[in-house]
C-alpha positions as CSV (number, residue, x, y, z in Angstrom):
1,X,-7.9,46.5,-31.7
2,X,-3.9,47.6,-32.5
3,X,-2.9,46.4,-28.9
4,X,-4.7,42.9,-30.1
5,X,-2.9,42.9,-33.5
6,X,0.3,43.7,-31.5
7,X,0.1,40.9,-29.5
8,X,-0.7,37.9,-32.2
9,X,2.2,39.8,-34.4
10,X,4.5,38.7,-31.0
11,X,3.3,35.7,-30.8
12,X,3.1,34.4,-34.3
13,X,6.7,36.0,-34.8
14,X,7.7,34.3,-31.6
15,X,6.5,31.0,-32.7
16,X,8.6,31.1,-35.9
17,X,11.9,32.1,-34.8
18,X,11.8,29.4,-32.1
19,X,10.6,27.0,-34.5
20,X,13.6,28.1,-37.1
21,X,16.3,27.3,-34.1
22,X,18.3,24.2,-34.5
23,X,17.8,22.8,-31.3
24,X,21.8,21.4,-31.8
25,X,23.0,24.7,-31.4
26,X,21.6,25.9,-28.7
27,X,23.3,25.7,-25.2
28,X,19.8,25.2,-23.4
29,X,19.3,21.6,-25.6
30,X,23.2,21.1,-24.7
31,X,22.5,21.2,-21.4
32,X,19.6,19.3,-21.1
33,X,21.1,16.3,-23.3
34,X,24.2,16.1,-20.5
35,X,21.7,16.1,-17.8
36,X,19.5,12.9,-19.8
37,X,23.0,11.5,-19.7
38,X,23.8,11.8,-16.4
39,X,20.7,10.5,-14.6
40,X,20.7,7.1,-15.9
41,X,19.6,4.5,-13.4
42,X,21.0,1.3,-12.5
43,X,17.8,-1.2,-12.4
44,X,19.9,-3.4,-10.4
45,X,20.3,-0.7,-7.6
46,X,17.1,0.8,-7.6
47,X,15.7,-3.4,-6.9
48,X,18.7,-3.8,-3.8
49,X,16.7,-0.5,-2.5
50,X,13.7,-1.4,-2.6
51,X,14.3,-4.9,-1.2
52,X,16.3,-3.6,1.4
53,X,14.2,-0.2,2.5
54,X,10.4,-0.5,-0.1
55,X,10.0,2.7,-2.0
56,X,13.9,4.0,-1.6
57,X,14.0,2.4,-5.3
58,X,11.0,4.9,-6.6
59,X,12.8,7.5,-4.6
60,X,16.3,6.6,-6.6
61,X,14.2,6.6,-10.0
62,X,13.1,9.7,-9.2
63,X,9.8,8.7,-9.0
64,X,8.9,10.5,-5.5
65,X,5.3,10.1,-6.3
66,X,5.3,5.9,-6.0
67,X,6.8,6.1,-2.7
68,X,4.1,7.2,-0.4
69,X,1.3,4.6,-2.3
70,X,4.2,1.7,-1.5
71,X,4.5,2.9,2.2
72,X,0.3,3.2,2.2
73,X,0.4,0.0,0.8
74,X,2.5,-1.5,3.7
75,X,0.7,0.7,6.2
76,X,-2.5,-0.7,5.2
77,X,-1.5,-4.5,5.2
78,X,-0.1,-4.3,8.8
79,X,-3.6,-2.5,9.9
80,X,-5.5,-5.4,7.9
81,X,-3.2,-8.3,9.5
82,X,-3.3,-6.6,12.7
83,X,-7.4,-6.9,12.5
84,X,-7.5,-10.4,11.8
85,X,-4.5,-11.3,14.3
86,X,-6.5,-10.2,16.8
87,X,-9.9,-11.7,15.3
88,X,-8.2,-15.0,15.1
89,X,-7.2,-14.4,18.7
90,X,-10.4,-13.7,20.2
91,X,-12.6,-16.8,18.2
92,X,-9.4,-19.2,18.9
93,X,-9.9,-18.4,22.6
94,X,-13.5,-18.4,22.6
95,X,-12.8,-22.4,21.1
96,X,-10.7,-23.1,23.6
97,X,-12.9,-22.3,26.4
98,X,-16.0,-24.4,24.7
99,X,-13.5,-27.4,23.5
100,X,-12.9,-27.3,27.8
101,X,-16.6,-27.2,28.2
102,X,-15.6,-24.0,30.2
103,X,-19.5,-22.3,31.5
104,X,-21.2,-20.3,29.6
105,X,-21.2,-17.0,31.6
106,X,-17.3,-17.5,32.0
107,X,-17.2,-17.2,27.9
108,X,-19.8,-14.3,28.2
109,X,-17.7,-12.6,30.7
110,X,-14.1,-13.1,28.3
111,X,-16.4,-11.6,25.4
112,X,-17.6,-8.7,27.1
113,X,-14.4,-7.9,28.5
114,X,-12.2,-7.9,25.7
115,X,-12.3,-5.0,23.9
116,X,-11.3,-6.0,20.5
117,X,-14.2,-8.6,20.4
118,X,-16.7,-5.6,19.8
119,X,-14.7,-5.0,16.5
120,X,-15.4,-8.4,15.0
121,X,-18.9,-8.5,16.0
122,X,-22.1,-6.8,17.1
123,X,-22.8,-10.0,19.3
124,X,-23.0,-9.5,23.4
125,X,-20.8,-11.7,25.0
126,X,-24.2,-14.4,25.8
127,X,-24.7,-14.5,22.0
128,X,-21.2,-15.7,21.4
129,X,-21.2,-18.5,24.4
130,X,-24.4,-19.4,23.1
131,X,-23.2,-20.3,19.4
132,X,-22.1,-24.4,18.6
133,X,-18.4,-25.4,18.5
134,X,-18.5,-25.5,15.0
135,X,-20.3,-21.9,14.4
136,X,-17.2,-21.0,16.5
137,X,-14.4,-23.1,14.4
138,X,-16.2,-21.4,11.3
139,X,-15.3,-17.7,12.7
140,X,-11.9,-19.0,13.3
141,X,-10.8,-20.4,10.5
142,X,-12.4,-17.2,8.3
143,X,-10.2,-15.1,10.0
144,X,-7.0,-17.4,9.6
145,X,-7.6,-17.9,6.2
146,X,-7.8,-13.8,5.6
147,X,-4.7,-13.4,7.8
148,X,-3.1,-15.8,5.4
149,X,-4.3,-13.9,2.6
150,X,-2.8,-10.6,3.9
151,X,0.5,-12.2,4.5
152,X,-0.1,-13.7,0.3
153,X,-1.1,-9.8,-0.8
154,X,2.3,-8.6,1.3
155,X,4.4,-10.5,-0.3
156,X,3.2,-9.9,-3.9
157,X,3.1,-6.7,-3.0
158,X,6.7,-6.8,-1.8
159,X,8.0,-7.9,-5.3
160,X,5.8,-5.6,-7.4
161,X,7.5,-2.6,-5.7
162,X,10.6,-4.0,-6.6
163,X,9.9,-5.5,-10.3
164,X,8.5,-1.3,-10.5
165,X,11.7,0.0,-9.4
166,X,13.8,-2.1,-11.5
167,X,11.8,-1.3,-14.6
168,X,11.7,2.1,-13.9
């Protein structure tokens, strides 16, 4: 019970001397004011780095933590154009062959041997010969428009990072 006693008697006594301090005249409030005064950031040159080099403008801020979720964010819109790229690809391909009347089994044979077909689809390659022109065009232009889209979110993206590391 007196080692108990002991301790609040430290701490309360503690409390109060550091509460009586003028934080002026103390060299560790000194020191921390000159170092508030010397890491002022130009907005201007954190936005020039992160238009030039995304995320080097969270990095100048000092703001280590935004840079990896702007690189994931970059990351993950090249991996979602990349996907309907090559969606786009395949469907445009598959129209050409049926807008040259090009056999069935021909189109069967371009589905089941390209690889990135089984990403967009669970169809066999004689399901996808088998659908219309216009069930076709339909695929196409889904995955144009969502490429397009990607290339929208990028580029909002883009300037968000920046309008971030300006503000910042």
């Amino acid at each position: 019970m007196l080692k108990k006693g002991l301790l609040y008697f430290l701490i309360i006594t503690s409390s109060i001397s550091w509460a009586q301090l003028d934080p002026d005249s103390t060299k560790v409030s000194s020191i921390v004011k000159k170092k508030k005064e010397k890491t002022a950031k130009s907005p201007v040159k954190a936005a020039l780095l992160s238009a030039i080099l995304p995320g080097s403008g969270q990095i100048y801020n000092r703001k280590w933590w935004k840079a990896p979720i702007v690189w994931g964010g970059f990351i993950s819109a090249v991996v979602v154009h990349d996907f309907y790229y090559d969606k786009h690809k395949f469907y445009h391909q598959v129209l050409i062959y049926k807008d040259q009347d090009v056999a069935e089994a021909t189109i069967a044979t371009y589905a089941e041997d390209n690889k990135e077909g089984d990403r967009f689809t669970n169809r066999t390659g004689a399901q996808i010969a088998a659908l219309t022109q216009s069930e076709i065009q339909t695929f196409n232009d889904a995955a144009e428009k969502k490429k397009q889209q990607v290339y929208l979110m990028s580029t909002l993206f883009y300037i968000l990072q920046i309008v971030d590391a300006s503000v910042d």
